[in-house]
N, C-alpha and C positions, 0 to 999 in steps of 0.2 A: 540406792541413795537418792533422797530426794535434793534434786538442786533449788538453790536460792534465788531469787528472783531479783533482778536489777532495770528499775526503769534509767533507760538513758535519754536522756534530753538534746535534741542536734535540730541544727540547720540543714545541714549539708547530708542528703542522702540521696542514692539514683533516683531518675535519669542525671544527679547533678554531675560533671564534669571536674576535672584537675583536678588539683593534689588534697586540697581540703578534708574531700569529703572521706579521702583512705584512710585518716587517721580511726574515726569510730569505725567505719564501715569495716575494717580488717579485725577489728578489738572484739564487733557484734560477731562475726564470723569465726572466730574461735573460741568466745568466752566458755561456750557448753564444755567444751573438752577440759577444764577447770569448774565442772558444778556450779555454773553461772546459768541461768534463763533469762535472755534481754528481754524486755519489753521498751519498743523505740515511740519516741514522740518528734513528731514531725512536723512542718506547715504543711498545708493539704493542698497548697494552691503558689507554691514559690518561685520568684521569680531567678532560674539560676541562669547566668549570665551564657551557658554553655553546658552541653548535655553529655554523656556519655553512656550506651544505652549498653556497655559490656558491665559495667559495676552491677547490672540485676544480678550478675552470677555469683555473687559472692553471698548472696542475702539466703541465711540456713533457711530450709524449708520451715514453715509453719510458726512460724516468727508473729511473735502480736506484731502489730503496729497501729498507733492511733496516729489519728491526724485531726487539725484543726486549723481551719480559714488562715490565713495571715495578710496584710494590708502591709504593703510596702510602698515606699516613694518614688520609686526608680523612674515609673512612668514621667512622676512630675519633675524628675533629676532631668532626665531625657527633653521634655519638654523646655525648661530651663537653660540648658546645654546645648541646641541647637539638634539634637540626634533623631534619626526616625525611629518610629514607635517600636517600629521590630530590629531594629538594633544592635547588638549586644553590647552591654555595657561593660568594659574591659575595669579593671582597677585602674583609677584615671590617680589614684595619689602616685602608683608609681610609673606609669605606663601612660604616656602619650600619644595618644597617631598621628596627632596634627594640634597647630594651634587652635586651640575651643576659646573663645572670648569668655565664657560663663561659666566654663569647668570650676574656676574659684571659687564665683560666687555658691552652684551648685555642693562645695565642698564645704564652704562654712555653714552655710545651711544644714546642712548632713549633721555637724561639729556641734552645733550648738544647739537644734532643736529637734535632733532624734538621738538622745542618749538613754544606752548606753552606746546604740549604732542604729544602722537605719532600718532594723528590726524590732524595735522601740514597741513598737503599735502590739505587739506578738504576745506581750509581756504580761498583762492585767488579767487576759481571759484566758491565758494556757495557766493560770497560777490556779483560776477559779476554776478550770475546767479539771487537772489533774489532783489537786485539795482534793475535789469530791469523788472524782473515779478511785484515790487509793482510801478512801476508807470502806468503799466494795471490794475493793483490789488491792490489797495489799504486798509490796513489796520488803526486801530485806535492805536496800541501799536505793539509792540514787545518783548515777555518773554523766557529768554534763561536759557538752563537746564545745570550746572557743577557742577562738572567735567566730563568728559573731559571741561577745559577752552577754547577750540578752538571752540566751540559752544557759549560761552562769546565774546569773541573774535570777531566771527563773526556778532552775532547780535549789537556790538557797533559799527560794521566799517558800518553796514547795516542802522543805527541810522542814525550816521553825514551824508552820502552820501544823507540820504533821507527824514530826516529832523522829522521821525517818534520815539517818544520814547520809550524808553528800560529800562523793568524791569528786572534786571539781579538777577539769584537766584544761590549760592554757598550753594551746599550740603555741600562741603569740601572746606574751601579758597584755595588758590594756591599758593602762595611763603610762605604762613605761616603754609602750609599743614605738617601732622607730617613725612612723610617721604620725602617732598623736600630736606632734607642732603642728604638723600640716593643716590641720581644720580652723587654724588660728581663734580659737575659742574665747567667749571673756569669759571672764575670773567666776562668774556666778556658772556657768557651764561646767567651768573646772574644777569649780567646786563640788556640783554633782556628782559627773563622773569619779571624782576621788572619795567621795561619802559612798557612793554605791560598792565602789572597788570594796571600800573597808569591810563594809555590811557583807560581802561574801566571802572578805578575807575570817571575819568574828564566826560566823555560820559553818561555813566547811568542816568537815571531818577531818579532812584532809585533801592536800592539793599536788599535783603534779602540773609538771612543767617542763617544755622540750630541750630543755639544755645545760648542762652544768653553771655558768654564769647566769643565765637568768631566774636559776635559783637562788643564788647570792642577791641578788638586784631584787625579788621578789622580795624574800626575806626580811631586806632593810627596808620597805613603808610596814612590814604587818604582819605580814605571810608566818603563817604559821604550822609544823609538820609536814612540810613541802618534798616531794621527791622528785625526781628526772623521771622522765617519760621519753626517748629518743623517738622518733617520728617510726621510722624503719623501714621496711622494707617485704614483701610475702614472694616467700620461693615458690609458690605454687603460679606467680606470675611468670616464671623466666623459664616453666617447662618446655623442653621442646623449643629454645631458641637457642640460638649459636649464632658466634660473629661470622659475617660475609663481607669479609672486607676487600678493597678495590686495592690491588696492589698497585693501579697508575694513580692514586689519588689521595692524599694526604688530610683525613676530616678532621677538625678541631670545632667541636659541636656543643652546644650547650640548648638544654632542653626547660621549659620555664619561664618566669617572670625575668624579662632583663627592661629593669628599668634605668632611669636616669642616676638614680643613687649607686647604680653598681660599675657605673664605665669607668673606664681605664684609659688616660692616655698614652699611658707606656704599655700597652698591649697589642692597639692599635696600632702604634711605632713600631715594635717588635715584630708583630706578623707583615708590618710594609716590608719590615728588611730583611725578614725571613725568603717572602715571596721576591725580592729584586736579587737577593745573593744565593738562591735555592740551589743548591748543588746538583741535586737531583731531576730526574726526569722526570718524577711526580708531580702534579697539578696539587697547588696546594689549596683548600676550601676550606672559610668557615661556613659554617651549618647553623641556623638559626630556626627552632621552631617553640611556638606558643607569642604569647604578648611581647613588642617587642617597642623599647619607647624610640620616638621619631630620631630623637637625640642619636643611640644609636647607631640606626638605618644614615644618620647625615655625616656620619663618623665615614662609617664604611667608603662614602662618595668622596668623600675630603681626601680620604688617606690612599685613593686610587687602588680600592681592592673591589669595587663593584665586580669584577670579572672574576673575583675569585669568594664570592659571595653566593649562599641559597639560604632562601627566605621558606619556609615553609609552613609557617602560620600554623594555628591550633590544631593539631594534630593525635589521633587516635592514642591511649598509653603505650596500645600493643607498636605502636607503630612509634613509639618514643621509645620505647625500651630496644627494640632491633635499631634503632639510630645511634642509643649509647654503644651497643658493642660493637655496630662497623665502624667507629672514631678510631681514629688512632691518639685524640687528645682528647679530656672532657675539662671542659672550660667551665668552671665554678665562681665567680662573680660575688663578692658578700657584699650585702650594701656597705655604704660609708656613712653609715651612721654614728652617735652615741654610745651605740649597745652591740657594732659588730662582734664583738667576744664570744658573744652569746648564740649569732643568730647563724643556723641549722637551715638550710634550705630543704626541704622536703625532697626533691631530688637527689640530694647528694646521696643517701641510702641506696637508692637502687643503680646510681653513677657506682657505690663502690662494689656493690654485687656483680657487675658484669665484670670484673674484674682486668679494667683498665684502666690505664691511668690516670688519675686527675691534677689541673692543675687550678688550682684554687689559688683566690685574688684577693687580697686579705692580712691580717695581722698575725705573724709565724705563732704565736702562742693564745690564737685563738681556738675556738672548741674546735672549729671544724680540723685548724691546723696540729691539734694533738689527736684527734681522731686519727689523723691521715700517718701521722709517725705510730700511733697504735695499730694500725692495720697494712702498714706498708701499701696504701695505694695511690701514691704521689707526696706532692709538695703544697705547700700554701707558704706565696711570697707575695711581701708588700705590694701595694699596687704603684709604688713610685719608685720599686725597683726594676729598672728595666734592663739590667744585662743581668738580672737572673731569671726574667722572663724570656728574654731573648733563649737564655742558655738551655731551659730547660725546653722550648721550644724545639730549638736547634737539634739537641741531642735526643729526642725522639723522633724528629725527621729522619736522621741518619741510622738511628738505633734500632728504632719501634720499640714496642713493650717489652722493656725487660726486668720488669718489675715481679718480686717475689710478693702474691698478697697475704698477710695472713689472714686462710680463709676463715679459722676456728672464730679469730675475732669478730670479722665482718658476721659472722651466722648470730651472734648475740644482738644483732639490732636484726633481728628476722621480726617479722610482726607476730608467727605465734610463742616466740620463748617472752616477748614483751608483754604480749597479752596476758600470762604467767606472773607477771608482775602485777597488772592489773586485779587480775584475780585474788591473787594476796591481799592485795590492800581494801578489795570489798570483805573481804572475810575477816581483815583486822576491824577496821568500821564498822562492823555490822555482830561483833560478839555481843 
């Protein structure tokens, strides 16, 4: 049987680094076992903020891939921001290290004069360059990876010119994203960005999106034939590990972006008074590794837990994933935004496959918090409740894990039964 051919359109591909770029990279990696053939398009020359040179593994052999140039600003961001040239440039909307006098200015600038984001430039000649290769090359679909949206963007201008359809996939929406306030945009900006939104809302095939709510949210500007897509998770990353947990030591670990929009002060309070009434002879530690905003770090000193604090900065997956399962807590943080209902941390899938407990910070009837009553692996309690943060703290100090998970559920956000879905909807699109 001859398989169908799907060019996918993405930013994010090795050597790039964090969670992004697993979403297509996993999707490319099993699509063939569904009578998919990817063909990837890529920048040839990207600036990713941080590397990881184990994702080569996932990439099927003999995989097309084109690549072409891309121009980005980062250099001039950096320049403008006070930062040296080699760098890395962390997400500065949610993540701080320090006070930058020109981070603002570098972020309206971003907001207002590279939309749809600061791959803008990328946009014009991947539309001319791929127009011309699929009338030599023809495909049966086309699947675009956002955000970045200028990967959307391109695979719908690539759609209408050529008549082939686009299933467009939003990790994060775009104008309903929780930090689009952030760029403080004028009105002629916003108006861009919302006419472009539309133009790939009218074009699409059809769309997916990471979360039950923010398909409701998508739905009401436009969105049309929209499904869930859950981020997930690949078992073939957790072969061969197992928890080595410290039984003198008590880990409450969270692995990811923790920025400013996701602190807690009743967490903070809770883990002081954990650690000052500890019954136990266990040293009690939070575990911090990947981006982590100053805010934060100035918590940690305030609330006099510096001593029971590890900082361990951006850190290997393999070596994220053995952090989850020697916790004895995993600390889940949802921003406080507009749209917390909605928003999925990429992490949390493979926080629920080691099968420990979580405790998520957050609104109880949120997605992640019906996720967690669907799969029995933790709780999700408001972040201004603090004696049920406390309690649930408490009673895993004294108790440990003794949570029942349901594993049948957690295996439905695997990334190959997901990519199954995927493949369905190239082969409805594509009759």
């Amino acid at each position: 049987m001859n398989k169908k051919k799907v060019l996918i359109v993405s930013y994010s591909w090795p050597p790039c680094g964090g969670i992004n770029v697993l979403r297509v990279l996993k999707i490319v990696k099993y699509l063939r076992d569904f009578d998919w053939e990817p063909v990837i398009y890529i920048p040839e020359n990207a600036d990713y903020p941080y590397l990881d040179q184990n994702n080569f593994r996932d990439i099927p052999e003999e995989l097309t891939i084109l690549k072409r140039p891309i121009l980005e600003p980062f250099g001039l961001f950096k320049k403008i921001t006070g930062r040296k040239k080699d760098e890395p440039l962390n997400n500065v909307i949610h993540v701080r290290e320090k006070k930058r006098v020109f981070d603002s200015l570098g972020i309206f600038i971003r907001g207002n004069f590279f939309i749809p984001d600061a791959r803008a430039l990328w946009v014009r000649p991947s539309v001319k360059y791929l127009t011309n290769y699929l009338k030599e090359n023809p495909v049966d679909a086309i699947f675009s990876d956002g955000p970045p949206h200028t990967n959307t963007l391109i695979a719908c201008k690539v759609s209408k010119n050529t008549g082939i359809p686009v299933l467009t996939d939003y990790q994060d929406p775009w104008t309903q994203v929780d930090y689009y306030a952030e760029f403080n945009m004028s009105a002629v900006a916003d108006y861009i960005h919302k006419k472009q939104e539309q133009f790939c809302f009218q074009n699409a095939n059809k769309i997916c999106i990471s979360s039950p709510a923010t398909k409701v949210d998508l739905e009401a500007i436009g969105a049309r034939n929209v499904e869930v897509l859950p981020y997930g998770f690949d078992e073939a990353d957790f072969t061969g590990m197992a928890p080595n947990k410290n039984p003198k030591e008590f880990i409450i670990s969270h692995a990811g972006l923790f920025g400013r929009d996701r602190y807690s002060e009743n967490f903070f309070l809770a883990l002081q008074k954990l650690v000052k009434e500890n019954p136990t002879d266990r040293k009690i530690t939070l575990v911090l590794a990947g981006q982590v905003d100053y805010m934060i770090k100035e918590a940690i000193e305030r609330f006099g837990l510096t001593n029971h604090f590890k900082f361990l900065g951006t850190i290997p997956r393999k070596e994220s994933i053995q952090l989850m399962f020697d916790s004895d807590v995993l600390l889940l943080p949802l921003n406080q935004t507009g749209n917390t209902h909605g928003r999925i941390p990429g992490k949390f899938y493979e926080n629920m496959r080691t099968y420990n407990q979580i405790l998520a910070l957050g609104p109880e009837d949120s997605d992640v918090g019906n996720m967690l009553k669907e799969t029995n692996c933790g709780k999700c309690i408001d972040y201004l409740n603090f004696e049920d943060i406390y309690s649930f703290l408490h009673h895993a100090l004294i108790h440990g894990n003794q949570i029942s998970v349901n594993k049948e559920a957690i295996q439905n956000y695997s990334n190959y039964n997901l990519t199954k879905k995927v493949a369905g909807w190239l082969n409805e699109i594509s009759k």
